[in-house]
C-alpha atoms as an extended CHARMM CRD file, in Angstrom:
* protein
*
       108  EXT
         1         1  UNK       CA             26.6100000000      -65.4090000000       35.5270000000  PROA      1               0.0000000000
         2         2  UNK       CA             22.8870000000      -64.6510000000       35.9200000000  PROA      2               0.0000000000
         3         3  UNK       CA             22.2430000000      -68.9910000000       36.8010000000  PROA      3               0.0000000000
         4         4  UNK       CA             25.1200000000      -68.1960000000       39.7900000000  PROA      4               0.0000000000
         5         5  UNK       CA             23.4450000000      -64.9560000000       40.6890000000  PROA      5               0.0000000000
         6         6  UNK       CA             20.1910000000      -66.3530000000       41.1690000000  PROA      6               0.0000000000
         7         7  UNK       CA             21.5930000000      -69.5330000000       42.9690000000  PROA      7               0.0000000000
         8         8  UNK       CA             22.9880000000      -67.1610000000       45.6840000000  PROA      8               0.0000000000
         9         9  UNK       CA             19.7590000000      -64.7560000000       45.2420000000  PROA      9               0.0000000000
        10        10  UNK       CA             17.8990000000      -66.8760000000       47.9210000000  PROA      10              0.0000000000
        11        11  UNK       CA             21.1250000000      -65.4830000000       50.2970000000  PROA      11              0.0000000000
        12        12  UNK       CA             20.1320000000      -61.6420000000       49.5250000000  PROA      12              0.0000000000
        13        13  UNK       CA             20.2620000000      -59.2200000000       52.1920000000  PROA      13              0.0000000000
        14        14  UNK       CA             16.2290000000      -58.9090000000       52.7520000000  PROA      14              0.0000000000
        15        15  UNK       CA             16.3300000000      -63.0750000000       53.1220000000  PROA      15              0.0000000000
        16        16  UNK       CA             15.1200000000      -63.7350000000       56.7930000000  PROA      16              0.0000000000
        17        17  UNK       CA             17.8990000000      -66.4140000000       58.4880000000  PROA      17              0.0000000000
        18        18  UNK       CA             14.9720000000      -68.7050000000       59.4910000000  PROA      18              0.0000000000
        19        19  UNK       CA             14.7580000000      -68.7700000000       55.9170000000  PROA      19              0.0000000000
        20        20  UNK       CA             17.7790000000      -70.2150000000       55.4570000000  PROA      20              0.0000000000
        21        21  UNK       CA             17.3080000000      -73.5170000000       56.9840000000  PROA      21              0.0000000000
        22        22  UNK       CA             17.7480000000      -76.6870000000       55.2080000000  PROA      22              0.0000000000
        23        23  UNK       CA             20.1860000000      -74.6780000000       52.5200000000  PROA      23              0.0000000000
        24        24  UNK       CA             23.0260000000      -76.4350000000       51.9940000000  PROA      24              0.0000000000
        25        25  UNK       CA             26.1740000000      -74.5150000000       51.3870000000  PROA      25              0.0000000000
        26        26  UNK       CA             28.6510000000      -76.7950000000       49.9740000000  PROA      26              0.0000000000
        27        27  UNK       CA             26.2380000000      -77.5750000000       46.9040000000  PROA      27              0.0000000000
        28        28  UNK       CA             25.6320000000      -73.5140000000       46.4300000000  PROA      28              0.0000000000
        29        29  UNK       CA             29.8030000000      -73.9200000000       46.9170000000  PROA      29              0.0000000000
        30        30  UNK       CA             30.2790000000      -76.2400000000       43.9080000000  PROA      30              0.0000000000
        31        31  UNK       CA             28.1250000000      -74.5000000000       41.6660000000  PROA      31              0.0000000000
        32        32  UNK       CA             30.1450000000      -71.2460000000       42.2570000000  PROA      32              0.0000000000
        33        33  UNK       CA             33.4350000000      -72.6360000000       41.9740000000  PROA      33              0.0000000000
        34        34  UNK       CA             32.1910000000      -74.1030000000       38.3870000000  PROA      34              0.0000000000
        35        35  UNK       CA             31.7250000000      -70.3520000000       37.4460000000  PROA      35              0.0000000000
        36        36  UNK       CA             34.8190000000      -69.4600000000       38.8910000000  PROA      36              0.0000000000
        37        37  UNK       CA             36.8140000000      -72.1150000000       36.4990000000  PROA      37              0.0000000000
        38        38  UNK       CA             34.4720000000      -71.3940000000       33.9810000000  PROA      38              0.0000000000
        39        39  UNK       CA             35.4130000000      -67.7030000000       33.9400000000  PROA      39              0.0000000000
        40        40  UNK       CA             39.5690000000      -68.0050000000       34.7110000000  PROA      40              0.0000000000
        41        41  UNK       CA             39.2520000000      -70.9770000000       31.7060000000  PROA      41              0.0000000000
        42        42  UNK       CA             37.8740000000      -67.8480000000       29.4300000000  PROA      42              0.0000000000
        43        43  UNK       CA             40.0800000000      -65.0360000000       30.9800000000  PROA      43              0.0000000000
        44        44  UNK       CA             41.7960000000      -64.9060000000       27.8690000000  PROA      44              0.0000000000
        45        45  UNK       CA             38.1930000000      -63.1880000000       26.1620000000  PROA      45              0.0000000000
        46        46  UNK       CA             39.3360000000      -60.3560000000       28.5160000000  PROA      46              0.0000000000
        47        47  UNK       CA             42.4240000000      -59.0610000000       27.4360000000  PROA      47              0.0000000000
        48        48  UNK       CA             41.8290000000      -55.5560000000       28.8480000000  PROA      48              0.0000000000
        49        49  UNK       CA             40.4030000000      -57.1970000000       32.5430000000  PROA      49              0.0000000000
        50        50  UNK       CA             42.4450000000      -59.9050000000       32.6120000000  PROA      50              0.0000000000
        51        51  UNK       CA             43.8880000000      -58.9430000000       35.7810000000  PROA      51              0.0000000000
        52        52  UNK       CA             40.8300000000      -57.6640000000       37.5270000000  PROA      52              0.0000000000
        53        53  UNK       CA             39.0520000000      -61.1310000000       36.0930000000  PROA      53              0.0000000000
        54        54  UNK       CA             41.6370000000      -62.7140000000       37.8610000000  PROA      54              0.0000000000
        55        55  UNK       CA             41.1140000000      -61.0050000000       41.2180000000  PROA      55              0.0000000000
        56        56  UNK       CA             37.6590000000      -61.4740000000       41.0430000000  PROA      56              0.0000000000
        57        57  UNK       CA             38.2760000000      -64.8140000000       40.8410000000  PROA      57              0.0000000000
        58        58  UNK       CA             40.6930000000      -65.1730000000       43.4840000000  PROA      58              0.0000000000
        59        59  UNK       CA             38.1610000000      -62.8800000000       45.9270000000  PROA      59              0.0000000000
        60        60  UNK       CA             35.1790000000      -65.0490000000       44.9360000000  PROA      60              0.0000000000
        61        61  UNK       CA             37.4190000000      -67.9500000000       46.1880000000  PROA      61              0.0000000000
        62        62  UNK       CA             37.9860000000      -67.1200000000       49.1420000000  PROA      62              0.0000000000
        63        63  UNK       CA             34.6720000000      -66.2310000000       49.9680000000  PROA      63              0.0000000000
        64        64  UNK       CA             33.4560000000      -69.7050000000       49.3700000000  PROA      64              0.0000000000
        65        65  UNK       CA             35.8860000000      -70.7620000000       51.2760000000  PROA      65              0.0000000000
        66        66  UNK       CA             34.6100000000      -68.6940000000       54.3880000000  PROA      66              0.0000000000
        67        67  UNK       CA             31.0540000000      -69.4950000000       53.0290000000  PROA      67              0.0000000000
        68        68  UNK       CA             32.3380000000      -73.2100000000       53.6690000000  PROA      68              0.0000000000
        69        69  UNK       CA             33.8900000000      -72.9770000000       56.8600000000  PROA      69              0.0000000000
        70        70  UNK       CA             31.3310000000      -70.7610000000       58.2780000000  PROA      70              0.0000000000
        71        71  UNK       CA             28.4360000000      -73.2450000000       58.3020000000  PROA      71              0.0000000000
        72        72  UNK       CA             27.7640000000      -75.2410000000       60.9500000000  PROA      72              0.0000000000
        73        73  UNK       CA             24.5090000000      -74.4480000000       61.8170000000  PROA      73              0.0000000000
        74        74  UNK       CA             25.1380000000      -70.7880000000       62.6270000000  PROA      74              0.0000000000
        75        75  UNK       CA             22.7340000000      -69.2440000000       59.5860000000  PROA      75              0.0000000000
        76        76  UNK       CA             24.0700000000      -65.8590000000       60.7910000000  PROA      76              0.0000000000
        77        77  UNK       CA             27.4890000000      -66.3870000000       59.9340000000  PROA      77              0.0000000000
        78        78  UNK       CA             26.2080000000      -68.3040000000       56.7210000000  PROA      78              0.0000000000
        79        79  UNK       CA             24.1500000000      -65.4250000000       55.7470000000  PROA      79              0.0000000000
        80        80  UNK       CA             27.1440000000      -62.9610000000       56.2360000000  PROA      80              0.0000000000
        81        81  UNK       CA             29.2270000000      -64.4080000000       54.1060000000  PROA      81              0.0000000000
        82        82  UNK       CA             26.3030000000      -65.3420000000       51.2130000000  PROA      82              0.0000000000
        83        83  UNK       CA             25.2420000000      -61.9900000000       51.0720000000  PROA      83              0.0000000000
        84        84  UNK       CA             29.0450000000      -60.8000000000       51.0950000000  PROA      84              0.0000000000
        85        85  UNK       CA             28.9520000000      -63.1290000000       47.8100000000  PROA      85              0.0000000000
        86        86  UNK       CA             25.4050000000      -61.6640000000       46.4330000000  PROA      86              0.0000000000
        87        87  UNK       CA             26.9810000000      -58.0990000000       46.3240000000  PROA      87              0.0000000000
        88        88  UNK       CA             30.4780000000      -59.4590000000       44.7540000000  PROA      88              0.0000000000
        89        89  UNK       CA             28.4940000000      -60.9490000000       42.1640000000  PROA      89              0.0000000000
        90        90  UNK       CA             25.9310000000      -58.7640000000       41.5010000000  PROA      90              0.0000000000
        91        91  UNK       CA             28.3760000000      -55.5750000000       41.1540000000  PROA      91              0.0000000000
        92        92  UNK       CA             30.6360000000      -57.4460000000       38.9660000000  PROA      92              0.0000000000
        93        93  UNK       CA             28.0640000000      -58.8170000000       36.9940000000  PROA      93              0.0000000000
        94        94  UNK       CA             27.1920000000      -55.3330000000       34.9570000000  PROA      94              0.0000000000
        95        95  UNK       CA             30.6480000000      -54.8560000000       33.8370000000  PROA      95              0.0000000000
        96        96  UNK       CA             30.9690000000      -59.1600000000       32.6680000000  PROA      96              0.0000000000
        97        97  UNK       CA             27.8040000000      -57.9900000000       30.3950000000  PROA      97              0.0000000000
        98        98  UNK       CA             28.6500000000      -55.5150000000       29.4280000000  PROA      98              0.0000000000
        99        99  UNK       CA             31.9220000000      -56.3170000000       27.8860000000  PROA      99              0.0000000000
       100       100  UNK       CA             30.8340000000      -59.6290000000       26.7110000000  PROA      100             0.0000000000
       101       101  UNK       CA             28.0970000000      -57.2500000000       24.5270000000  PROA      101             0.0000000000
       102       102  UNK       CA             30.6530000000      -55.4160000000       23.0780000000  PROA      102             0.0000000000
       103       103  UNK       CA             32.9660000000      -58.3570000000       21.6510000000  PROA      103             0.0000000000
       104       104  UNK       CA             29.7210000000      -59.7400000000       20.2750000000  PROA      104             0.0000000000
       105       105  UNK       CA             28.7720000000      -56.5040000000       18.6880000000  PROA      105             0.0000000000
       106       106  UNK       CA             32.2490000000      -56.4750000000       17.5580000000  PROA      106             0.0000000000
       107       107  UNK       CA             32.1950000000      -59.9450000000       15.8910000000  PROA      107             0.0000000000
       108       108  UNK       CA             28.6450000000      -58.8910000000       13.7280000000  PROA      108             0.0000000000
């Protein structure tokens, strides 16, 4: 989670737009749908979040998708929907560690 955070770290909300120029979306895209498969592929690690893993999922999704569709040059839009995807991640992210320490603790 932390490689995908700091992929989509250069899209955090004190990143200037000008900034953003030359980024290419579809490549940030690809590496955040790998996480995505990566994480549904392991849901089953999650049997009390299973469902909330899955809606993560299925949020982070669709915000690639509208990460996608919304470049075209406009680096506003782009950085919208990036930083929409910074937040997701980074709130999530606490809870993924956290949980991930326990069942290793567990397994000790």
């Amino acid at each position: 989670m932390s490689r995908t955070i700091n992929l989509i770290s250069k899209y955090d909300p004190a990143t200037s737009e000008s900034s953003l120029q030359g980024v290419d979306p579809q490549m940030d895209a690809e590496e955040l749908q790998h996480f995505i498969t990566t994480l549904l592929k392991n849901k089953t690690l999650f049997e009390v979040y299973y469902t909330e893993i899955v809606e993560f999922c299925n949020n982070l999704s669709s915000l690639v998708i509208e990460l996608v569709s919304s470049y075209s040059g406009n680096h506003s839009a782009m950085k919208i929907k990036e930083t929409n995807l910074y937040h997701r991640l980074t709130d999530f992210s606490p809870a993924l560690k956290g949980y991930l320490d326990n069942i290793k603790e567990k397994a000790k």
